[in-house]
Structures are given as C-alpha cells and as structure tokens.
N, C-alpha and C positions, 0 to 999 in steps of 0.2 A: 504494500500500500504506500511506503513511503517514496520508492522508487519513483509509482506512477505520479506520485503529487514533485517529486521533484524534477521529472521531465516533463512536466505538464510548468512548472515555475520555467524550466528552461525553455520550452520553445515559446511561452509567452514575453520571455525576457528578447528573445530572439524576433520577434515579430513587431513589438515595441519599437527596437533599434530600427526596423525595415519601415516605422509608419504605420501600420498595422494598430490598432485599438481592437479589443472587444465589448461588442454594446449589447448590451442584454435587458429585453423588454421586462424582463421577471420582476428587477430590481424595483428597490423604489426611487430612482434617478430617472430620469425623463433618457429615452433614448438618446442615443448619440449622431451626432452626423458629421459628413467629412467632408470637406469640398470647398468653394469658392463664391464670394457674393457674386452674384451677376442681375442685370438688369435688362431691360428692353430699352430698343430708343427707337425714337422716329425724326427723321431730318425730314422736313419739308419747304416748300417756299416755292417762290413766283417771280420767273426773269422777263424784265421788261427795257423798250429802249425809253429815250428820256422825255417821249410823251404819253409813257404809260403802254404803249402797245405787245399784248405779249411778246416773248421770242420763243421762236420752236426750232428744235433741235442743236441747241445749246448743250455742252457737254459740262455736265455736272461732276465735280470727281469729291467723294467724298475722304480726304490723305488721312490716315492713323499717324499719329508721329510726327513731331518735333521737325524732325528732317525731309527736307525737301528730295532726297535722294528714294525716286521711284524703289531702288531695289532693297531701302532700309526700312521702308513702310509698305503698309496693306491700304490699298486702294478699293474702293467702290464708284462704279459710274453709271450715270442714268443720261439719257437725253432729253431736256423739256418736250411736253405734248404741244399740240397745237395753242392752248390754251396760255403756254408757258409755265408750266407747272412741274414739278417733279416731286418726288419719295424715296428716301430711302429709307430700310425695315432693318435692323439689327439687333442682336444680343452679345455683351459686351461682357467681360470681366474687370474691366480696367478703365471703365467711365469716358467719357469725351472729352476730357479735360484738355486733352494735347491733338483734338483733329479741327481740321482746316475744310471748309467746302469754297473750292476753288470752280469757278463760270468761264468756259471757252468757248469760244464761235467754232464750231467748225464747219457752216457749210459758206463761209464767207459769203460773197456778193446776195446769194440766191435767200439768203431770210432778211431781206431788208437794209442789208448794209452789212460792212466787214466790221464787228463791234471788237472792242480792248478786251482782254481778260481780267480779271477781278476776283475775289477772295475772301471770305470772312472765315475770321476762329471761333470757334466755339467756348473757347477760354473764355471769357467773362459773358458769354450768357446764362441766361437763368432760364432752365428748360423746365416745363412746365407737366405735371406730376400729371397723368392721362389714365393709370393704373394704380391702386394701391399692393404689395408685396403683400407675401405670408408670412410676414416675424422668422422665416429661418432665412434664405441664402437667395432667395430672387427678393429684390430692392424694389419691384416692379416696372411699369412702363414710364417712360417719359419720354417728352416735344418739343423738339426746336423748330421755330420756324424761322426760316432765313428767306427774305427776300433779296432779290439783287436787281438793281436798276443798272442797266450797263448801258457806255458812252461810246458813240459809232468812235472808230478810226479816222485822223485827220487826212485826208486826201494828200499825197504826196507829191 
C-alpha cells in the first residue's frame, strides 16, 4: 500500500513539473480550469471620399503588431462593399491594444479617383462592450468602429 501511494506522490510530482494539475469535481473546491483569457472583437467602419461619398473596394488591412514588417505580424483584409463599408470578426488572446487598421485604394482611377492611404490605431480607442463574458476565461465581445474619410491624390 505504501508503495502504490508513493508512486502515485511521484508521478503527481512528475506531472506538476510538466503543467499538468488535477481537478476533481468530488472536492469541495470549485473545479479547476487551464487556459487563457480571450475575447471577441468586431472592427467595423465606413470609407468615404471628402464629400461623404462611399468608397468601394478599398483594401482594408486589419496589422497585429507594433511593427510594420508584413512578415512580423498577422494581417487581416477585407475590401469595402458598394456601400463602403467593411467587418472584421475575430477572437483574440492578446486584446487590440497594438493593431492598426490601415485604408488603401486599390482599384485606382476606376472608384472615383486615385485616393492616399490612411490608418488608424486602435490604441486609445474605447471599444465598446456588445457581449457580456462568463466570469471564467472569454472576456466577451467587443466594437470598434473606425470610420475613415480619405483625400483623393494630388494630380501630378
């Protein structure tokens, strides 16, 4: 008997060191859980030129990361509708504290004019709580909306 309780101590000692817990509904401790806060978000908004006219098929890119170096960030890209409108849907562990939604022309001449590109951070906005979470490890949903007015290109 004492054997089995001392190999039963060592490979819990063993398993500990690897991460490893054991959670036991018996107890009178509330189960255990393992894992990581995460949340939902929604990026939305509306590209227009500077009389208010939507813009369609403007590339929306929504950057992860600090750095501007495509290959050191995760990128997301949408193209505005007719309407000029776009969405992005995501689940994060790591908040939006450091992404950038960055507005590019790409179909030049053909939507009304060759517009500049333009950019907003998400760093100092205050997105707005759309979900409430379940008290353990999802934070719920939350919305930013970013609008962007963009300024044609000066004729060269």
């Amino acid at each position: 008997m004492k054997t089995k309780r001392l190999i039963t101590r060592i490979l819990s000692g063993a398993l500990v060191l690897l991460g490893f817990t054991a959670c036991d509904d018996d107890s009178e401790y509330p189960p255990c859980e393992y894992g990581t806060p995460w949340a939902a978000y929604r990026v939305k908004g509306n590209v227009t030129d500077a009389n208010g006219n939507p813009l369609e098929n403007i590339r929306v890119i929504l950057r992860h990361g600090r750095n501007d170096n495509p290959v050191a960030s995760v990128n997301d890209t949408v193209n505005t509708d007719k309407e000029g409108n776009y969405v992005f849907e995501q689940q994060d562990f790591t908040g939006t504290d450091m992404q950038k939604v960055i507005f590019d022309d790409i179909d030049g001449e053909a939507g009304g004019g060759k517009f500049k590109s333009d950019s907003t951070s998400l760093d100092d906005m205050q997105p707005v709580q759309i979900e409430k979470g379940d008290n353990k490890w999802y934070n719920g949903k939350f919305e930013y909306t970013v609008n962007k007015q963009l300024e044609k290109e000066s004729g060269e």
